[in-house]
Structures are given as C-alpha cells and as structure tokens.
C-alpha positions in Angstrom: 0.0 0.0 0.0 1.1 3.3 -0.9 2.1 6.0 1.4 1.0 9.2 -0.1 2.9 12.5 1.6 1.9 16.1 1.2 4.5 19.0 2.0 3.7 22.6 2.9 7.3 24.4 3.5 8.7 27.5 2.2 12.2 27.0 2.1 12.7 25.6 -1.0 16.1 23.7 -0.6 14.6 22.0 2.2 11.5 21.0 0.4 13.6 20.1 -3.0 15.2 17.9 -0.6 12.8 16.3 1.2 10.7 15.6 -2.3 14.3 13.6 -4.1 14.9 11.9 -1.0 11.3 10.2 -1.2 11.4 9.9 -5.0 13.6 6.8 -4.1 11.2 4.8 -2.2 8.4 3.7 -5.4 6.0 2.9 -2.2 6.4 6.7 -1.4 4.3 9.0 -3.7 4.2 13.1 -3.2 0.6 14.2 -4.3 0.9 17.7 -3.1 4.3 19.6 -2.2 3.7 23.8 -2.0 5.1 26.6 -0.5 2.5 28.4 1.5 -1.0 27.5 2.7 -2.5 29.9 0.3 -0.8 28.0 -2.1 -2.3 24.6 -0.9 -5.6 26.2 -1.0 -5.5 26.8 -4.5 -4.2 24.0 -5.8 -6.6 21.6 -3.2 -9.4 21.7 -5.9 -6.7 19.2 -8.1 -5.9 16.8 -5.7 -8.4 14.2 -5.8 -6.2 11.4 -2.6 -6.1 12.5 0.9 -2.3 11.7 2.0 -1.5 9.6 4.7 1.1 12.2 6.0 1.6 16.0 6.0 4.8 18.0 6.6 3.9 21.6 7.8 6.6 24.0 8.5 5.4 26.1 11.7 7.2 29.4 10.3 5.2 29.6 6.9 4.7 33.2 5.4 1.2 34.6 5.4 -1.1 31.7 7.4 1.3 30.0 10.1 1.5 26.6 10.2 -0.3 26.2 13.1 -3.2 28.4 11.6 -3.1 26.2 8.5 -3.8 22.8 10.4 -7.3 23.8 11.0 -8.0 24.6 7.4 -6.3 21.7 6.0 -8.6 19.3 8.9 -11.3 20.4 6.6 -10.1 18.6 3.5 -8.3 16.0 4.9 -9.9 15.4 8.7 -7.5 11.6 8.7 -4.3 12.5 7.4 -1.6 12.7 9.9 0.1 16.1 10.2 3.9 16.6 11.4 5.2 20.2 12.2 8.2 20.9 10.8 10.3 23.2 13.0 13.6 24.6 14.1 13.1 25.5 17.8 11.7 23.2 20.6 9.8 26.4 22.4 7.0 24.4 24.3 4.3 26.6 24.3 4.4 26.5 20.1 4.5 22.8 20.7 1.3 23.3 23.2 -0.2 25.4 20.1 0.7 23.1 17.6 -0.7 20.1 19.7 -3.8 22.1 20.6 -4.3 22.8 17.1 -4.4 19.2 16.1 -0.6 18.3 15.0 0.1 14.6 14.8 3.7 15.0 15.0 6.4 17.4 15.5 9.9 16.9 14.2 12.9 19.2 14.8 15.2 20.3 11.8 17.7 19.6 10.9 15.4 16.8 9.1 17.0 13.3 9.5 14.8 11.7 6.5 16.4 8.3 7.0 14.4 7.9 10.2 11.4 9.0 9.0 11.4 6.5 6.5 13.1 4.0 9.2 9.1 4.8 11.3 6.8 4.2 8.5 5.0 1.3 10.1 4.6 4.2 13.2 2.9 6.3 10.7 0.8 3.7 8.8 -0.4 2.3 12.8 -1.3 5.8 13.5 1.4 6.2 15.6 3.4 9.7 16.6 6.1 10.8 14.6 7.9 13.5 17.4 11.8 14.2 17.9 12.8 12.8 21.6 13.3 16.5 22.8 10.0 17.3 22.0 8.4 14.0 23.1 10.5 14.2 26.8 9.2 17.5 26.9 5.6 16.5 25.9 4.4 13.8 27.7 5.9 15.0 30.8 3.3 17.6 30.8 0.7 15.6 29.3 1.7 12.8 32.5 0.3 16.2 34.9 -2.6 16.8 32.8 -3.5 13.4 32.4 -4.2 12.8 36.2 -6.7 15.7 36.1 -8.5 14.8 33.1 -8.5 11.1 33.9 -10.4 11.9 37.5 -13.4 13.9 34.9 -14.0 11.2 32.3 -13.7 8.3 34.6 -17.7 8.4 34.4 -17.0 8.1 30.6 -14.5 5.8 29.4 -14.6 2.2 30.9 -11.1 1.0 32.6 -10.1 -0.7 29.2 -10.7 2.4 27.3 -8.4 4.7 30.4 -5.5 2.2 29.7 -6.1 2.7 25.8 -6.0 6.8 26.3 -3.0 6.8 28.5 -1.4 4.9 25.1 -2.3 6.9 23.1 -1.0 10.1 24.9 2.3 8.5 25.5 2.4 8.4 21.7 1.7 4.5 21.0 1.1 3.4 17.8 -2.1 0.6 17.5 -0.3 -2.1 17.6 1.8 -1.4 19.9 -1.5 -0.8 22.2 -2.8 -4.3 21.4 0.7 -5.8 22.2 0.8 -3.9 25.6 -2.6 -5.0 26.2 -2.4 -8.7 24.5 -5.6 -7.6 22.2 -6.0 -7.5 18.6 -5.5 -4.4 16.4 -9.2 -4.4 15.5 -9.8 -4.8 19.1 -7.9 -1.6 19.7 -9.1 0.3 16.6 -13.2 -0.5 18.2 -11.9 1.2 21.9 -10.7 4.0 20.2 -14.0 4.7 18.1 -16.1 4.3 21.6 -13.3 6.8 22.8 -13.7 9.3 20.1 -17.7 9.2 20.0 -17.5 8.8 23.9 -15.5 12.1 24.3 -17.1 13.8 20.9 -13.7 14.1 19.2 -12.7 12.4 15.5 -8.9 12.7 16.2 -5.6 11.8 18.1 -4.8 15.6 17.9 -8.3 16.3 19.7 -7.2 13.9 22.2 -4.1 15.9 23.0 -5.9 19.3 23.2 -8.6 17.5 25.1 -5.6 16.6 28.1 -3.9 19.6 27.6 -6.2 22.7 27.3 
C-alpha cells in the first residue's frame, strides 16, 4: 500500500530535498508539495487522494502553520500532520498540539528515520523528535491525572489504559501488544473513545488533556 505524503514548506532547498529523498522509495508517492497554505488552498481543488502524511513548516509566510492545520482538517480530517520546526519552544509545541498536529519533528530533518518509522505512521502512531516528546508527555503525565479523574464516568477501565497509550504516543499495535488484544480490538476502543468524548482525532485527544 502506498504512502502518499503532502509538503507545505517555504524553504525551498529544504522541500527540494525532502521531495528527491522520497522519489527513491516507489511505495512513497508526493501528491501535493507547495510553499504556503495559500498556495495549498489553490491548488486543493486538483488533488483528488487524501495523504497519509503531512509535513507543515510552523514558520510559513502569510497563514502559520499552526493556523493552516485547521484549514487543511477540513479537507483532509484523517491525514496525519507533522510540524516541521527549528526551535523546541513548548508553548508552540502546546499550540501546535492544541491545534491538532500529529507530530512534531525538529530540523535539521533526518529523512532516513522518518522513512526508518513508517509502520509508526501507517499504525497511527506519533512521529515526534525525543526533545520534543520528553518535553511532551511529561506535561501531558500532569494533565493526564486531572482529566482522567473527569471522564472516569466516561470511558470504561479498558478504554483509560487505551487513552494513556495513546498520549504516551503509541502506535495501535503497539497498544494491542501492551494490552495482548488485537488491532481491530484496539481500533473498536478507540472509536467508543472518540464518540465517547465527541472528538474524531488523536490531535483532539491531545488538546482535550492539555487545554
């Protein structure tokens, strides 16, 4: 199966780069790869596959990249969006999670490990650089306890253990290992979880613990 990628970054050697380097993997195709959200909004109309995975740069001109995750949601409401970005400042990190960014990697870019987490990406797991992920779930881990004691009424015990997961960045199948269920098993919890809770993403899930 395919792994179609999208890019939205302005610097042009970075995204020249980024677009050779994935020409050499045939299960790799680039459907979209602009320079600007404005640009992505005019050329949307054309692209008729929603990709699997978006790269955003966070310092775009015009609409940021954290104000362009919102409008791309609205045409692509599954695809799984990484922040592209050259400072760990966590309260852009907050925003970027709050917004409802999958993933957020640090440049310099090291492309061989993105390609080296592809399974991650295709078990909706989180593509995030280990300064930003230390820095991350730590917060999320205070958050979490406060949150948890509100939608205990909600979600059963099962569906707790799934969330905690989740925010700690598991993939689905490495949920279903941790828990010795299935995948589909995991995939049904995190439906209940979503309609439960009145959210259709992982992103959601974040800004749900953190806000």
């Amino acid at each position: 199966m395919d792994l179609l990628i999208g890019i939205i970054e302005d610097d042009h050697n970075l995204r020249d780069n980024i677009e050779r380097f994935f020409s050499l993997y045939p299960e790799i195709k680039i459907i979209f790869s602009v320079n600007s959200i404005e640009k992505f909004l005019r050329e949307n109309k054309s692209i008729s596959q929603e990709p699997s995975l978006i790269f955003i740069d966070i310092g775009l001109p015009g609409i940021s990249g954290i104000e362009g995750i919102g409008i791309i949601r609205k045409s692509y409401p599954n695809s799984h969006i990484v922040m592209i970005s050259g400072t760990c400042n966590e309260e852009t990190v907050w925003q970027a999670v709050s917004a409802g960014a999958n993933g957020y990697l640090l440049k310099p870019l090291s492309l061989k490990k993105i390609i080296e987490q592809i399974d991650i990406i295709k078990n909706n797991g989180a593509l995030i650089s280990p300064e930003v992920a230390s820095m991350l779930f730590s917060r999320i881990a205070q958050k979490t306890k406060e949150k948890e004691a509100i939608i205990e009424g909600v979600l059963t015990k099962r569906e707790l253990d799934v969330v905690d997961y989740l925010l700690k960045g598991q993939s689905y199948k490495e949920i279903a290992d941790k828990l010795f269920i299935s995948y589909s098993t995991v995939n049904d919890h995190i439906k209940k979880i979503y309609s439960k809770l009145e959210i259709n993403s992982k992103g959601e899930l974040l800004a749900l613990f953190i806000n």
